[in-house]
VOMI-741093 format. One line per field, with one value per residue: x, y, z of N, C-alpha, C, O, CB in turn; residue number from 1. Coordinates in pm, 1 decimal. Glycine has a CB too. Example, Ala and Ser with C-alpha at 12.3 -4.5 7.8 and 13.67 -1.06 7.14 Angstrom:
nu 1319.0 / 1285.0
nv -569.0 / -225.0
nw 780.0 / 708.0
cau 1230.0 / 1367.0
cav -450.0 / -106.0
caw 780.0 / 714.0
cu 1320.0 / 1290.0
cv -330.0 / 3.0
cw 780.0 / 787.0
ou 1423.6 / 1340.9
ov -331.9 / 113.8
ow 846.5 / 803.9
cbu 1130.8 / 1408.4
cbv -447.3 / -59.8
cbw 904.6 / 572.5
seq 1 / 2
END
This chain:
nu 7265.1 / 7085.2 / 6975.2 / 6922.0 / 7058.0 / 7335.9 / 7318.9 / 7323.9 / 7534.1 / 7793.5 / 7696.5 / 7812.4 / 8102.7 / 8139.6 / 8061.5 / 8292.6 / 8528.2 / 8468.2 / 8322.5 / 8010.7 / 7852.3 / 7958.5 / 7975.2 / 7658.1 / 7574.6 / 7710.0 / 7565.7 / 7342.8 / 7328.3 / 7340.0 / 7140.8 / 6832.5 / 6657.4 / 6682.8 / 6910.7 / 6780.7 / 6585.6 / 6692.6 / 6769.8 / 6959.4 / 7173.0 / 7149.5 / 6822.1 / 6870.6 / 6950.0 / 6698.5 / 6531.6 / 6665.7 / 6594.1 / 6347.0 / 6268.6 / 6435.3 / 6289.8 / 6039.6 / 6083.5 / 6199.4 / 5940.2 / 5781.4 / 5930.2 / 5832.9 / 5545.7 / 5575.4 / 5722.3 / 5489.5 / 5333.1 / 5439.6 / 5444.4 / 5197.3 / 5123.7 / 5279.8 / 5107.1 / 4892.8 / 5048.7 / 5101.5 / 4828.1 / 4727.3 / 4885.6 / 4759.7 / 4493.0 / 4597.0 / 4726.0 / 4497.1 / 4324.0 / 4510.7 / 4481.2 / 4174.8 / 4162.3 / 4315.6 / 4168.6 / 3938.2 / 4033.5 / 4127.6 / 3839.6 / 3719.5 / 3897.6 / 3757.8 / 3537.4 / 3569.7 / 3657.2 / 3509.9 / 3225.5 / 3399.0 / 3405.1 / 3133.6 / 3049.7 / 3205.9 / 3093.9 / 2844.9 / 2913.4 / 2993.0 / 2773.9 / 2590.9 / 2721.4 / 2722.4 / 2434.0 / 2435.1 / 2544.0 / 2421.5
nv 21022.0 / 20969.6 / 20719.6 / 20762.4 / 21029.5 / 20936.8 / 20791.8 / 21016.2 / 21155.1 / 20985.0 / 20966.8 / 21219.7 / 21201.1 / 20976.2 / 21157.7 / 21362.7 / 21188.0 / 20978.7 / 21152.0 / 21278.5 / 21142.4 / 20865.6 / 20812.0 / 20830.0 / 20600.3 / 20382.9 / 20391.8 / 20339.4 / 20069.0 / 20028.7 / 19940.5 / 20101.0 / 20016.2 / 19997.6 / 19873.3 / 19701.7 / 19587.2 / 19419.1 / 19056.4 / 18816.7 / 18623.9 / 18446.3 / 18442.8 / 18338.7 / 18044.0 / 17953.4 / 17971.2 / 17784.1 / 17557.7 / 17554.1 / 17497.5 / 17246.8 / 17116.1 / 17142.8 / 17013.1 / 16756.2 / 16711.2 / 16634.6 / 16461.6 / 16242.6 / 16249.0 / 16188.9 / 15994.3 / 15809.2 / 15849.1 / 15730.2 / 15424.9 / 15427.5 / 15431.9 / 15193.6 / 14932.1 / 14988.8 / 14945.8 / 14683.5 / 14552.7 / 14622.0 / 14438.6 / 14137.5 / 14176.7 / 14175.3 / 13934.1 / 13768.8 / 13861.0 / 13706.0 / 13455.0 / 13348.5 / 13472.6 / 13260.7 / 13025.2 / 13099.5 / 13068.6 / 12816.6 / 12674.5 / 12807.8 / 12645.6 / 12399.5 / 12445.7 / 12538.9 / 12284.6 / 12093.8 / 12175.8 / 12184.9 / 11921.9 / 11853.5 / 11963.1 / 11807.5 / 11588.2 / 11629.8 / 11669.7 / 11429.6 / 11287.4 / 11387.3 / 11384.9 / 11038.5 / 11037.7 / 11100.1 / 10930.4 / 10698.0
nw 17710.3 / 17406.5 / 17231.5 / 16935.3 / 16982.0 / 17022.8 / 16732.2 / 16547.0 / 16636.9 / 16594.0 / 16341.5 / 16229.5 / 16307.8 / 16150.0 / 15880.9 / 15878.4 / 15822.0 / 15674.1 / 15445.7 / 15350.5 / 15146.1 / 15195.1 / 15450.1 / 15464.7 / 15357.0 / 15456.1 / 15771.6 / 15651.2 / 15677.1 / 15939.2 / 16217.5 / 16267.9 / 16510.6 / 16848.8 / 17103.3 / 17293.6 / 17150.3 / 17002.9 / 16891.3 / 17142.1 / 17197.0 / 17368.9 / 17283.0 / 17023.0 / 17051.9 / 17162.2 / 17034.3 / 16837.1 / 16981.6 / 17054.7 / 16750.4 / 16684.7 / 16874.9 / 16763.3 / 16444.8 / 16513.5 / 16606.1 / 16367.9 / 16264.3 / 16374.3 / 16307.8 / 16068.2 / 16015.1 / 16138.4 / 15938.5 / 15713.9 / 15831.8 / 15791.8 / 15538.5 / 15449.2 / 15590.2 / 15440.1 / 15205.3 / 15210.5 / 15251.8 / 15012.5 / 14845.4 / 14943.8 / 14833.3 / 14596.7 / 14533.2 / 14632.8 / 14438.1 / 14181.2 / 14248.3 / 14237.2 / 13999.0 / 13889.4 / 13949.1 / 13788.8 / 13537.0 / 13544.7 / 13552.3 / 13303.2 / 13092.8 / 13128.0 / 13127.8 / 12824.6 / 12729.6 / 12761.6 / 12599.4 / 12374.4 / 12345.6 / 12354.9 / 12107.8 / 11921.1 / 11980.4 / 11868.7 / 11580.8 / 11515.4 / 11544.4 / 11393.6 / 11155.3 / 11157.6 / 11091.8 / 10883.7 / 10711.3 / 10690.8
cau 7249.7 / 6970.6 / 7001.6 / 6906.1 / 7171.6 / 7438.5 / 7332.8 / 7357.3 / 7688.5 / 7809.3 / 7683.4 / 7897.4 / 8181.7 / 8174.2 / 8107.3 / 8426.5 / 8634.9 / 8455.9 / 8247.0 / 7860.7 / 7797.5 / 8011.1 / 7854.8 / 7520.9 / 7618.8 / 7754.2 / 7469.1 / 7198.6 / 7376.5 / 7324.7 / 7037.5 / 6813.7 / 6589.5 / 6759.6 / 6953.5 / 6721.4 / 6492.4 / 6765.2 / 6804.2 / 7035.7 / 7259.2 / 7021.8 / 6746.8 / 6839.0 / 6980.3 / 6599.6 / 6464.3 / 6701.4 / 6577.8 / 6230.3 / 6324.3 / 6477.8 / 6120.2 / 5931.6 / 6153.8 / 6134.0 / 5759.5 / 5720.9 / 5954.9 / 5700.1 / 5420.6 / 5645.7 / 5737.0 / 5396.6 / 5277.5 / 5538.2 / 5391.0 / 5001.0 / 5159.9 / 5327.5 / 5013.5 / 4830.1 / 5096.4 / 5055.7 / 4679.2 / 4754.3 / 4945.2 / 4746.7 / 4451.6 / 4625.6 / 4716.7 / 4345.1 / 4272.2 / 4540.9 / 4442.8 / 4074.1 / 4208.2 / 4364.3 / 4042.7 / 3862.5 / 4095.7 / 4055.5 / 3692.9 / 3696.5 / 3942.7 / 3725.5 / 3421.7 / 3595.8 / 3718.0 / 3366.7 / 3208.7 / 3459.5 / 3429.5 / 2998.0 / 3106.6 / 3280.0 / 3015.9 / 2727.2 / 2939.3 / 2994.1 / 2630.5 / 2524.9 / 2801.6 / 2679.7 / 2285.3 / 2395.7 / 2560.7 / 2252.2
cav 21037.6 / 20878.6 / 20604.1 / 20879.4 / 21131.8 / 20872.9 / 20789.8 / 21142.9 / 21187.6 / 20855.2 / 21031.3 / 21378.3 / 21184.9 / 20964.1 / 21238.5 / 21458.2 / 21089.4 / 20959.9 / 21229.2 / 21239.2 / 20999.0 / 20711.6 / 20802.0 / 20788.2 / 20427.2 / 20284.3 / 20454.5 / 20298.3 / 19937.8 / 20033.9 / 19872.0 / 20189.8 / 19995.9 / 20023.1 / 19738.0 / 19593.8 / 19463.7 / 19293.8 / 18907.1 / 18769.3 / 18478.7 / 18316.4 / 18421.2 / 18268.8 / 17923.0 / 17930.1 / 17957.2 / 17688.8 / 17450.8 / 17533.5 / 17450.0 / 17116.6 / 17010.4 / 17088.0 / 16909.2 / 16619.9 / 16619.5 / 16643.4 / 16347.1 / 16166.8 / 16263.1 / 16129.7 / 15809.2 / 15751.5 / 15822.5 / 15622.3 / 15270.0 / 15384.0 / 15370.6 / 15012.4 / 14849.7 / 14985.9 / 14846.3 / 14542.8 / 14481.7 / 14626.2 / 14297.8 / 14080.0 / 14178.1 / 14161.2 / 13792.4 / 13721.7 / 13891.0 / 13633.0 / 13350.9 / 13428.9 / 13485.8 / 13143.3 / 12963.5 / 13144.6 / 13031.4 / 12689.3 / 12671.5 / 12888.0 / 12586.8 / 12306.8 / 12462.7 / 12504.9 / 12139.1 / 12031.8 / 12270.3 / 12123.2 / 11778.1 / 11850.8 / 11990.3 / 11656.6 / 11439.5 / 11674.5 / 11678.9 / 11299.5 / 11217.1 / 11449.4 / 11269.0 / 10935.2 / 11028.2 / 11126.5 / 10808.5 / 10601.4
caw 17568.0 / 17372.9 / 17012.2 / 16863.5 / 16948.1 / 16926.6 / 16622.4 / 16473.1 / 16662.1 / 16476.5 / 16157.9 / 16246.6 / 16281.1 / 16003.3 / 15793.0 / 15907.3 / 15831.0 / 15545.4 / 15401.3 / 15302.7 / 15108.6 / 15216.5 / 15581.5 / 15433.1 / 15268.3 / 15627.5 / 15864.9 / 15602.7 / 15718.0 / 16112.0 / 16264.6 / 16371.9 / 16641.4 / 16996.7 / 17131.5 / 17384.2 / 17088.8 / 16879.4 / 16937.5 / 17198.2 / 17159.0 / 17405.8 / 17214.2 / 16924.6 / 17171.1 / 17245.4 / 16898.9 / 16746.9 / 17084.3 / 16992.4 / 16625.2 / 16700.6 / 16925.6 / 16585.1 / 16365.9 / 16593.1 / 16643.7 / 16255.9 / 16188.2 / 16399.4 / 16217.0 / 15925.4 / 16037.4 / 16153.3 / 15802.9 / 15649.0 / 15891.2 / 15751.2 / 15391.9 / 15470.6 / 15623.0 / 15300.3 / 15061.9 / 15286.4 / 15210.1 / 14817.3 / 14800.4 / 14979.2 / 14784.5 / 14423.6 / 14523.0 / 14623.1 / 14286.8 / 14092.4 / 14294.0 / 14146.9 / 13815.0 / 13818.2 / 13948.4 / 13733.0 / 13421.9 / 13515.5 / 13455.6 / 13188.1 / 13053.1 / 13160.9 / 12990.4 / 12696.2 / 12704.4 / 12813.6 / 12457.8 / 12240.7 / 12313.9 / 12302.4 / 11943.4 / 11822.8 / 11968.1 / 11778.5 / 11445.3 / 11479.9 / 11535.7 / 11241.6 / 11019.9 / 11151.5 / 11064.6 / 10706.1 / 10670.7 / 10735.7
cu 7155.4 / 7007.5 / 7003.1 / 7056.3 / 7318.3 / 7454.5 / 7414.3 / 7522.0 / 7777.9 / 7869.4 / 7846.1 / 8053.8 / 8239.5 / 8175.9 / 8250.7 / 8542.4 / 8591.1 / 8396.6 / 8107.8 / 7792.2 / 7845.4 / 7954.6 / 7706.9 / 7498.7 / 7610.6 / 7610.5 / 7301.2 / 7178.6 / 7328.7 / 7169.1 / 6972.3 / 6702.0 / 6697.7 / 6769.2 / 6874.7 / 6596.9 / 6532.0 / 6767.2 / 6928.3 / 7129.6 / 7168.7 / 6865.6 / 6735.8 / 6881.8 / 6834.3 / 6515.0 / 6488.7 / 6673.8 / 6424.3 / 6196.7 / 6305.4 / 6365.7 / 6062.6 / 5987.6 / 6150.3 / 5982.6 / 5731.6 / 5835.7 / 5927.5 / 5674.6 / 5473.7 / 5656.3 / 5579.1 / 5299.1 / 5332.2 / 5475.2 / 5314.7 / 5053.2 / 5192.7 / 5279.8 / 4960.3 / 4924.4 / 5051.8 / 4872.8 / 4710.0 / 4803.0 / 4895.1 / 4612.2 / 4486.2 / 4695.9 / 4592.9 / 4298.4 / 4368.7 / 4481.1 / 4305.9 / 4055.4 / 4223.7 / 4282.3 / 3955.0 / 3905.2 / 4072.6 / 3908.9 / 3666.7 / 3776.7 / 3860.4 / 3599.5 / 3442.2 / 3612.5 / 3564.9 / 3281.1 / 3277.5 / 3439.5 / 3246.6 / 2983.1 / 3104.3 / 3139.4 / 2861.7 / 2760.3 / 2946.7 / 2869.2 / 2555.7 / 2607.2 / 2722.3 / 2556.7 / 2315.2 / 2472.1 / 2480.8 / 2200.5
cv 20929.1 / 20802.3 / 20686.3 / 20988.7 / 21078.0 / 20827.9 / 20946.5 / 21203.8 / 21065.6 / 20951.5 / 21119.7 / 21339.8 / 21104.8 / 21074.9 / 21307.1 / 21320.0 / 21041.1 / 21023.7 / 21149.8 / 21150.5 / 20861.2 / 20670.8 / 20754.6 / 20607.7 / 20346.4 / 20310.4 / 20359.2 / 20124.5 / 19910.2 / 20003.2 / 20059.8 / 20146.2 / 20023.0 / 19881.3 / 19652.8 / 19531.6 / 19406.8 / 19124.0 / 18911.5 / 18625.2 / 18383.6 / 18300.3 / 18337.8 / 18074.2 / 17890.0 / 17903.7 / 17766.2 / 17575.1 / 17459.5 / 17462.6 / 17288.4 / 17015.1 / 17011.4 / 16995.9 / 16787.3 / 16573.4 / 16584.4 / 16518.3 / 16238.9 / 16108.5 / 16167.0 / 15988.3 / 15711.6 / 15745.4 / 15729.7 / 15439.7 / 15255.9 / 15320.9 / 15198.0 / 14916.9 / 14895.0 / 14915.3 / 14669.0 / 14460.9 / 14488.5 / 14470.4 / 14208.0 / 14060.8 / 14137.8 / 14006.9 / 13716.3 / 13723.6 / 13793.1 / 13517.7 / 13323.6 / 13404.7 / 13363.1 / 13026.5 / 12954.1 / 13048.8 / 12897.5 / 12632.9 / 12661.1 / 12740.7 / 12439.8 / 12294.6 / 12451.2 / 12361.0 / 12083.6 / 12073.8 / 12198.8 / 11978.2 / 11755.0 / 11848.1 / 11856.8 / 11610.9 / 11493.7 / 11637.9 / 11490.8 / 11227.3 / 11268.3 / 11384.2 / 11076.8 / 10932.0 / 11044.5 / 11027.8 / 10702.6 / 10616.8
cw 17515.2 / 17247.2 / 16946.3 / 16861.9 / 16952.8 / 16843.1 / 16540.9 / 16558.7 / 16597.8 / 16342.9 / 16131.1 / 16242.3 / 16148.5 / 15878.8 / 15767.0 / 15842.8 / 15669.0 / 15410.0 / 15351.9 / 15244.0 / 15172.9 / 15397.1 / 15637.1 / 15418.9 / 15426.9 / 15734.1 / 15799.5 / 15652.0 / 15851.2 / 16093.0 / 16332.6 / 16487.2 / 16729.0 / 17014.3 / 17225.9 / 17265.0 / 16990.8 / 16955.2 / 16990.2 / 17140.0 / 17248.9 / 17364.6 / 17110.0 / 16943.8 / 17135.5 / 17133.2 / 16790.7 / 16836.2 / 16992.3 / 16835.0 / 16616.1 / 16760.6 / 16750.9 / 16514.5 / 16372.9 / 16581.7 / 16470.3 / 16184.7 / 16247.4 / 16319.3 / 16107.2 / 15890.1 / 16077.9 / 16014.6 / 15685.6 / 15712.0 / 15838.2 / 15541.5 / 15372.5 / 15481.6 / 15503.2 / 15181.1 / 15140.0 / 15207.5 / 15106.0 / 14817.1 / 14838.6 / 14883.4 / 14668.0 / 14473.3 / 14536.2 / 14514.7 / 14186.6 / 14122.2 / 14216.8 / 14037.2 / 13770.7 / 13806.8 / 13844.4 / 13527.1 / 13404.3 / 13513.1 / 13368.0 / 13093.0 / 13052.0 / 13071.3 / 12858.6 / 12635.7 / 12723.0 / 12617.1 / 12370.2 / 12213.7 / 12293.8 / 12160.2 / 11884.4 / 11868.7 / 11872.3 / 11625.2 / 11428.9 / 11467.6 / 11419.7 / 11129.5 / 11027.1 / 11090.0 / 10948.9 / 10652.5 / 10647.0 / 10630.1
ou 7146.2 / 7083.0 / 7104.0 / 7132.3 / 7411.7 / 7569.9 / 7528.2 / 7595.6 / 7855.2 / 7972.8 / 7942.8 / 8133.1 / 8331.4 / 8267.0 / 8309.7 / 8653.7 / 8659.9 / 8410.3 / 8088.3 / 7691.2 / 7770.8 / 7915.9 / 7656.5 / 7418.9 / 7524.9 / 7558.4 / 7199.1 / 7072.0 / 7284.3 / 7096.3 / 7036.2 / 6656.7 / 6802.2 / 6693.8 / 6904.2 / 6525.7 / 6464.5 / 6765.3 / 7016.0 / 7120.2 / 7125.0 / 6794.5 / 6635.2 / 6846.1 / 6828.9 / 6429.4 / 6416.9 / 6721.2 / 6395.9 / 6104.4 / 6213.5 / 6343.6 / 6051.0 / 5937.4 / 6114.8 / 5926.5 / 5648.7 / 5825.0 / 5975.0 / 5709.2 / 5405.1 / 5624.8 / 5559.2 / 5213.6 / 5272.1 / 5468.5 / 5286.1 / 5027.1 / 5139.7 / 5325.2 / 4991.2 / 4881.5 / 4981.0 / 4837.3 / 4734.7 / 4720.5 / 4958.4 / 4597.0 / 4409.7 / 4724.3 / 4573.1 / 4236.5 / 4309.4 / 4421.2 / 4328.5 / 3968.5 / 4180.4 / 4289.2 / 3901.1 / 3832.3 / 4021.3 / 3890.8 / 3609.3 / 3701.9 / 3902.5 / 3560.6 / 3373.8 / 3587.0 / 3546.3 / 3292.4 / 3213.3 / 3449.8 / 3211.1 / 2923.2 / 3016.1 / 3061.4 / 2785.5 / 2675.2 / 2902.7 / 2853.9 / 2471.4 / 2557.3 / 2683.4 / 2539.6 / 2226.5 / 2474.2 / 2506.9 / 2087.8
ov 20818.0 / 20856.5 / 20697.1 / 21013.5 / 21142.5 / 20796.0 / 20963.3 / 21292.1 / 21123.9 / 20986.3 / 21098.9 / 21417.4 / 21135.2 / 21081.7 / 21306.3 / 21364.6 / 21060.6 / 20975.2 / 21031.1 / 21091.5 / 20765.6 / 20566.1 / 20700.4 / 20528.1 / 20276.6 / 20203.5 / 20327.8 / 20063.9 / 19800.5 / 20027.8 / 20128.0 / 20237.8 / 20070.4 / 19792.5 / 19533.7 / 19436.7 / 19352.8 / 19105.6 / 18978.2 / 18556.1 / 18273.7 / 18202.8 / 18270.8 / 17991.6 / 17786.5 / 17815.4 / 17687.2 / 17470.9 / 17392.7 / 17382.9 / 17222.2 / 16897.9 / 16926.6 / 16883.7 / 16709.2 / 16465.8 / 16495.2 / 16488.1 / 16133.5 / 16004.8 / 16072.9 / 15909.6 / 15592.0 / 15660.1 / 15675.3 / 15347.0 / 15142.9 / 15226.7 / 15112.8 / 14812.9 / 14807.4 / 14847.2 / 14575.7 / 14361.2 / 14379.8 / 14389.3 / 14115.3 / 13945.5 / 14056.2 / 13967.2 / 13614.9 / 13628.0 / 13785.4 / 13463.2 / 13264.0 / 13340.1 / 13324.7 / 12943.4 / 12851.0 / 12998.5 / 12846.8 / 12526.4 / 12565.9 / 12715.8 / 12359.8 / 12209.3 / 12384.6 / 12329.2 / 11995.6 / 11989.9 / 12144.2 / 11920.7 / 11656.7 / 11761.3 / 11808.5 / 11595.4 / 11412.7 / 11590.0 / 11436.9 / 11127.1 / 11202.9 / 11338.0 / 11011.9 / 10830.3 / 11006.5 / 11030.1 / 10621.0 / 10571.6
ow 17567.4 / 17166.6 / 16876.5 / 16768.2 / 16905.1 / 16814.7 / 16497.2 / 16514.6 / 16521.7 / 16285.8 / 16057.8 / 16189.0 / 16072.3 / 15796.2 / 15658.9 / 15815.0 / 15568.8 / 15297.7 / 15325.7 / 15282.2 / 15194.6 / 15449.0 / 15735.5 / 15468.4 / 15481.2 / 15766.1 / 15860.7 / 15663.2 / 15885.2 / 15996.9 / 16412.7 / 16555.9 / 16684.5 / 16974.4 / 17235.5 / 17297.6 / 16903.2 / 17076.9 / 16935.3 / 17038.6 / 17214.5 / 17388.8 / 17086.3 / 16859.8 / 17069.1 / 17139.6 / 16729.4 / 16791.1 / 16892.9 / 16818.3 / 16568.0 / 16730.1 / 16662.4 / 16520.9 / 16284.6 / 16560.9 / 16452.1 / 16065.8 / 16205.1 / 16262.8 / 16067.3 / 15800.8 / 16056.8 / 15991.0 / 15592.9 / 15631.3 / 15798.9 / 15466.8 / 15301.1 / 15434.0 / 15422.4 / 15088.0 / 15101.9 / 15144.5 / 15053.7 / 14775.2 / 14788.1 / 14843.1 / 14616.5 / 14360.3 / 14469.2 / 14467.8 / 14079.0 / 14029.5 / 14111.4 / 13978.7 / 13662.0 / 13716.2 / 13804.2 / 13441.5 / 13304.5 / 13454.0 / 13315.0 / 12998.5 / 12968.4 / 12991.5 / 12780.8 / 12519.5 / 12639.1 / 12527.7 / 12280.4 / 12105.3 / 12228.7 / 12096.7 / 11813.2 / 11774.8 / 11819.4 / 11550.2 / 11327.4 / 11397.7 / 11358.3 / 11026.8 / 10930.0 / 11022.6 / 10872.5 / 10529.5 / 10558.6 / 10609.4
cbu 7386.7 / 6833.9 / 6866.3 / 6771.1 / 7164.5 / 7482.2 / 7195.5 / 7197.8 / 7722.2 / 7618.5 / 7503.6 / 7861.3 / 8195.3 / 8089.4 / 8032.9 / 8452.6 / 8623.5 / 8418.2 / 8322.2 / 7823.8 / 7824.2 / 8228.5 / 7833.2 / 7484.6 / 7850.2 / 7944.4 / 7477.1 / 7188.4 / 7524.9 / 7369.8 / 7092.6 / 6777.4 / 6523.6 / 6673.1 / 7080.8 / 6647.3 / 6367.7 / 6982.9 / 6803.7 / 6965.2 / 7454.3 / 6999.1 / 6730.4 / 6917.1 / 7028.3 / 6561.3 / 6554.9 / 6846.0 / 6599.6 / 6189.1 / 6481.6 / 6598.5 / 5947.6 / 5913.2 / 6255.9 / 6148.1 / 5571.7 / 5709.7 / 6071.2 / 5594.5 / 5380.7 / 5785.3 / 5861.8 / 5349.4 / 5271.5 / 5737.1 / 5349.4 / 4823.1 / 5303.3 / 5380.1 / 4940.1 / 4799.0 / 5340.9 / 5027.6 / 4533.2 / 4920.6 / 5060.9 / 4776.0 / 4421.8 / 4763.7 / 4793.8 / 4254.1 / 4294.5 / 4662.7 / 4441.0 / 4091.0 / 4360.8 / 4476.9 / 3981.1 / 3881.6 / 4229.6 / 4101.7 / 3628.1 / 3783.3 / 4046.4 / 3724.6 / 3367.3 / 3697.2 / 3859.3 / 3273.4 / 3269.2 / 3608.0 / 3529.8 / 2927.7 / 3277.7 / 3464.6 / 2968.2 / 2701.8 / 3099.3 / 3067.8 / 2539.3 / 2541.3 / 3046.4 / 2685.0 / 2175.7 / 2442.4 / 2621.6 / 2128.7
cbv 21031.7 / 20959.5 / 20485.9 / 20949.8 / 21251.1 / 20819.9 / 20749.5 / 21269.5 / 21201.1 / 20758.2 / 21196.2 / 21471.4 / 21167.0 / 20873.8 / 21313.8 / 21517.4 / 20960.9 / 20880.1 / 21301.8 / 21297.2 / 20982.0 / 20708.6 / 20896.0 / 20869.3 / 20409.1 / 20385.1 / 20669.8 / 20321.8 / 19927.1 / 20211.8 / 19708.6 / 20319.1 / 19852.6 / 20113.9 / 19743.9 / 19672.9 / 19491.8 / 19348.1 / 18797.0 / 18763.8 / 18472.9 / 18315.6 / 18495.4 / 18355.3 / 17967.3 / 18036.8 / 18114.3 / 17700.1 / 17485.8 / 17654.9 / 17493.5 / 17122.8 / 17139.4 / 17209.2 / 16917.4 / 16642.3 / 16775.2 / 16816.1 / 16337.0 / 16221.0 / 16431.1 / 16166.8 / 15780.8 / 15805.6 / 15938.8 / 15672.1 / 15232.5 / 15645.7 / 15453.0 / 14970.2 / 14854.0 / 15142.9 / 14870.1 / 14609.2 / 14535.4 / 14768.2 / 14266.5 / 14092.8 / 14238.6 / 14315.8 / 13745.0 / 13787.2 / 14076.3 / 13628.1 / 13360.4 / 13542.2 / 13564.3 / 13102.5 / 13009.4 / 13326.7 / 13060.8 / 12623.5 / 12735.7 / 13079.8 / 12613.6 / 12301.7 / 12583.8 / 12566.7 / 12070.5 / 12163.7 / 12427.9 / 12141.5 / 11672.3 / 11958.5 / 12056.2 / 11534.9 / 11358.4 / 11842.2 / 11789.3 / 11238.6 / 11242.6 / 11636.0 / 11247.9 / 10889.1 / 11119.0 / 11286.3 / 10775.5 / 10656.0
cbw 17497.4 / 17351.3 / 16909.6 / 16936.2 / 17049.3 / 16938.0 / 16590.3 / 16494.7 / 16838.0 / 16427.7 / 16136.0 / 16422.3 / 16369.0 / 15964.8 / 15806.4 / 16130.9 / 15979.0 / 15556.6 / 15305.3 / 15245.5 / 14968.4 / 15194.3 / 15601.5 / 15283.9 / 15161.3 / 15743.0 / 15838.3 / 15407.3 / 15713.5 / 16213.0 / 16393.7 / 16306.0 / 16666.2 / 17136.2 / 17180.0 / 17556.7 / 17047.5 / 16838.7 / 16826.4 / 17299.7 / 17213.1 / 17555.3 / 17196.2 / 16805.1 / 17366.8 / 17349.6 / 16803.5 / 16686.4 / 17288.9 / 16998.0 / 16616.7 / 16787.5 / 17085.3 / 16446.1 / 16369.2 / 16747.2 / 16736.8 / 16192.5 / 16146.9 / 16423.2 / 16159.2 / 15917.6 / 16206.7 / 16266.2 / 15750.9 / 15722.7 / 16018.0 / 15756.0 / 15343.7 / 15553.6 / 15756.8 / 15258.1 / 15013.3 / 15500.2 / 15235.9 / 14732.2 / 14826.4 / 15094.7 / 14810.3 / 14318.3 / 14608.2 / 14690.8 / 14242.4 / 14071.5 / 14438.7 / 14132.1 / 13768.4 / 13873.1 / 14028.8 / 13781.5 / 13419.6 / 13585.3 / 13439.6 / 13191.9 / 13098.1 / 13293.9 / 12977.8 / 12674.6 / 12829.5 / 13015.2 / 12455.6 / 12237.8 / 12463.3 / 12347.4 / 11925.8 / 11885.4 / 12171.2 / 11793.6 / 11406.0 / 11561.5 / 11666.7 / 11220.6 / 11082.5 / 11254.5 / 11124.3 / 10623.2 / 10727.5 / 10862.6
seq 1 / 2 / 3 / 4 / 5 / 6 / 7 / 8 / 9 / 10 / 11 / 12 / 13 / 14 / 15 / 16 / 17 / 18 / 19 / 20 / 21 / 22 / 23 / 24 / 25 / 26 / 27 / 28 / 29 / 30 / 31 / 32 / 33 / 34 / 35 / 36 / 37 / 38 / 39 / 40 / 41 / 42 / 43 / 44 / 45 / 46 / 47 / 48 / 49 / 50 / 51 / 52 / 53 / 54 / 55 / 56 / 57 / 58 / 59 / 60 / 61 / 62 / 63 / 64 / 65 / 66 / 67 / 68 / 69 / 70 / 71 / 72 / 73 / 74 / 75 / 76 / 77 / 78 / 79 / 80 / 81 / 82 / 83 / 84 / 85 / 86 / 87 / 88 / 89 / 90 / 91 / 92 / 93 / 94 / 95 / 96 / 97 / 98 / 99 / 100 / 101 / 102 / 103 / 104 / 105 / 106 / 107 / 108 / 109 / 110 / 111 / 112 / 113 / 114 / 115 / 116 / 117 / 118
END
């Protein structure tokens, strides 16, 4: 007997038990490929192995993208202290000039007060 005609003998009896429609209902549930191309239990063993390699190789990938991030925050910070360091150099100058400027100032305004004293 073929899938086929035990299907439709299936049918013949559900009908006679549950009638037409509720036969129809159940029969629409049945798988109609043939059993040698449903998944096995070691098929799907073989799937969820294969599975478990990917998963693995891709929390690698992960972790190895997670180290490149780490060495980049690494420099980020090594840089933005070069860049305060810099900043703070830079400030004391900028403070020295000013102090240098202000005290040119006084000695201009004092020599122009002294000449209009004269």
């Amino acid at each position: 007997m073929t899938a086929e005609s035990h299907r439709h003998d299936l049918y013949n009896g559900l009908t006679e038990v549950l009638g037409v429609d509720r036969a129809d209902t159940l029969m629409a549930y049945l798988p109609i490929q043939e059993s040698q191309n449903l998944a096995t239990a070691d098929d799907v063993d073989a799937l969820g192995t294969d599975m478990n390699a990917r998963f693995d190789w891709m929390d690698q990938r992960f972790e190895r993208v997670e180290d490149r991030f780490a060495r980049i925050e690494d420099r980020f910070e090594r840089i933005e202290e070069r860049i305060a360091d810099r900043l703070d150099a830079l400030g004391q100058r900028l403070d020295r000039i000013v102090l240098s400027l202000v005290a040119g100032l006084i000695a201009m305004i004092a020599a122009f007060v002294a000449q209009a004293l004269i």
